[in-house]
C-alpha angles and dihedrals in degrees: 000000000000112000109214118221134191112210121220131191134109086237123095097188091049079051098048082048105050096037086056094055095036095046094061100097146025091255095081130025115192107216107182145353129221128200096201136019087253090063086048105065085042091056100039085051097061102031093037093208119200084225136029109192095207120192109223100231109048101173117232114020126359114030116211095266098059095039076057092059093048104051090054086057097057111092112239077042109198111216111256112229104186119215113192148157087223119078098175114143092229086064101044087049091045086056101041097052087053093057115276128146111221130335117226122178125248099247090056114123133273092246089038097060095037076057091055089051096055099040098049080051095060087049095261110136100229117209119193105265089224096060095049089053100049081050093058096042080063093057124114100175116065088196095056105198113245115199121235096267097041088059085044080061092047097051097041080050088051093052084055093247114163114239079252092059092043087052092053091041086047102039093227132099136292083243104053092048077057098056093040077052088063104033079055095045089048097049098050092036096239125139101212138011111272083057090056101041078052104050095037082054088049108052093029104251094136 
């Protein structure tokens, strides 16, 4: 099935650019581009996309983050895939507690970023590979400490939940099963969560 996608950023040149590597095949349609966050909701609102791939800076108005927020807000609500040139962790966090999806970096692959697309379709949270390396390489303790909560996320991923069905598990909300995904991504150094669910069996953290 084609996933539709929205583009977002205040570039034309980034949007030429990304239309012509992500128009390449039948897996992806981009239906739409946006040059601010304000354009965004308006044409959300009428194409209703499954994916809006958001830069982060968007110049004047509405940054990525809080385009982020609004779009959540919309009914029916398009998952927000960020595509950005930053990968500080103030900023991944910042995105992820408004609503995104995942958060993948500007000089990603084609196919990593097509790949993005299609897991933050299917309901996955997607975290840039490099930053999740450059977080384990930090990392002192081979055995990271995950709080209780955090390992309540992991077995209730284990068990191949959606971040709806933990929420609802859970009784917080979708948001907050997000942000525990990318504490927890952070903290084992996994970009995704079969990564995770294997390294946290392996080492016996669940």
């Amino acid at each position: 099935m084609t996933i539709t996608v929205l583009l977002v950023d205040d570039h034309p040149v980034v949007r030429t650019g990304l239309r012509a590597v992500l128009d390449t095949g039948s897996e992806v349609s981009i239906v739409a581009e946006a040059a601010s966050g304000e354009e965004a909701l308006t044409l959300a609102e009428h194409f209703q996309p499954d994916v809006v791939l958001c830069d982060l800076q968007l110049g004047v108005g509405m940054d990525g983050i809080q385009t982020a927020r609004a779009l959540r807000k919309l009914d029916p609500a398009p998952t927000v895939l960020i595509l950005s040139t930053y990968d500080r962790d103030a900023d991944v966090m910042g995105a992820m507690d408004a609503g995104a999806a995942g958060y993948i970096l500007k000089d990603a692959t084609p196919e990593t970023i097509i790949d993005g697309i299609q897991r933050v379709a299917a309901g996955e949270t997607v975290l840039a590979p490099q930053m999740a390396s450059r977080v384990l390489a930090g990392m002192r303790d081979p055995l990271p400490e995950l709080t209780e909560r955090e390992r309540e996320v992991l077995r209730l991923v284990a068990t191949g939940a959606t971040n709806k069905e933990m929420a609802r598990q859970l009784f917080v909300a979708e948001a907050t099963v997000k942000s525990h995904l990318v504490h927890i991504f952070t903290k084992l150094g996994v970009d995704n969560r079969a990564r995770a669910v294997a390294l946290a069996q392996e080492t016996g953290l669940i």
